[in-house]
Residue, then its C-alpha position, 0 to 999 in steps of 0.5 A: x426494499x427491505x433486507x429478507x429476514x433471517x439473511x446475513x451479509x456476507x462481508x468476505x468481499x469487502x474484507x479481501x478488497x481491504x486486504x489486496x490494497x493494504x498488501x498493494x501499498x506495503x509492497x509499493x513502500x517497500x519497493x519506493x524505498x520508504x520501508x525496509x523489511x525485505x533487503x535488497x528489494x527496490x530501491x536503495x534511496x526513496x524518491x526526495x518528496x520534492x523532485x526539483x530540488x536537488x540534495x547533491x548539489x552542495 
């Protein structure tokens, strides 16, 4: 079925959707620890990539 003639596409659902998961992944970053723009929110040291492996113990 083609498009009406004359009607614009309303991009403001997809543009909002884009904004939220941006703001959720920056947020998740900064509580993780892996940024730090805000002090003192989330944790101090981000999780090691590989949990087995323990960096203390030397």
């Amino acid at each position: 079925m083609p498009r009406l003639v004359g009607k614009r596409s309303n991009p403001t659902p997809a543009i909002a959707l884009i904004i939220l998961a941006a703001a959720a992944l920056g947020v998740s970053l900064e509580y993780y620890g892996y940024i730090n723009v805000v002090p003192g929110f989330g944790r101090t040291v981000p999780y090691p990539l590989d949990q087995n492996n323990n960096f203390d113990a030397r």
